[in-house]
N, C-alpha and C positions, 0 to 999 in steps of 0.2 A: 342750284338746279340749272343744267347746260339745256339750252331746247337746240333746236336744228329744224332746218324744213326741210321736206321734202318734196320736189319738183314730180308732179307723173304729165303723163299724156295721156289719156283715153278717150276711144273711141267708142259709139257704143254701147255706152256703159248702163248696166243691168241689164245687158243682153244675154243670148247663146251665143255673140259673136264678137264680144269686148276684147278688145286689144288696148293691153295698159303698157306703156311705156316708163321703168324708169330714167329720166331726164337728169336729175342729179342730189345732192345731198348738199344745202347751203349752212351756212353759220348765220345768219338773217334774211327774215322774209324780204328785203330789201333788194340782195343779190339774188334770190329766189326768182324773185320780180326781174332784175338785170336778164337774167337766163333766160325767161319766156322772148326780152326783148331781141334777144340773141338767136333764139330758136323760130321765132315766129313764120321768119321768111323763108325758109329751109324748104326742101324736100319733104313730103309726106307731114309737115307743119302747117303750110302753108293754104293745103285745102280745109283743114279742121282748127281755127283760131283760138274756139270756144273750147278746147278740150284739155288746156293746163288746168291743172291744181295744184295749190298749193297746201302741205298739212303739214302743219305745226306736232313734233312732238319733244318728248326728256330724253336726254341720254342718259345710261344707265340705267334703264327703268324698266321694268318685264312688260311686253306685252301681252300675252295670252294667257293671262294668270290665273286665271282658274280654268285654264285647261281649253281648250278644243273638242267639240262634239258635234260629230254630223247627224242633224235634226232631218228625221222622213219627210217628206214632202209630202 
């Protein structure tokens, strides 16, 4: 089983006005980590420090497996 992370940016988040960033796709949370250090100082980085994450997942592996359904609110 191959994992990879994936680096985002978000702003906002559980808003009506989240802005997610994909950042990049690493082979270890390690470089994952390298990337924020990489990213941090930047443009449009730099005011929001708190908003990398990091998620762990498999390659090869379905995501939405039993399907997609939008629940009424």
């Amino acid at each position: 089983m191959q994992k990879v992370y994936f680096l985002y940016h978000i702003l906002y988040e559980d808003t009506d006005d989240e802005d997610v960033k994909m950042v990049g796709i690493y082979s270890s949370y390690k470089q994952a980590e390298l990337s924020i250090e990489r990213h941090k100082n930047k443009p449009g980085f730099i005011d929001f420090p708190d908003g990398f994450q990091i998620i762990e997942d498999v390659v090869n592996r379905d995501g939405w497996a039993d399907g997609f359904v939008d629940l009424p609110e």
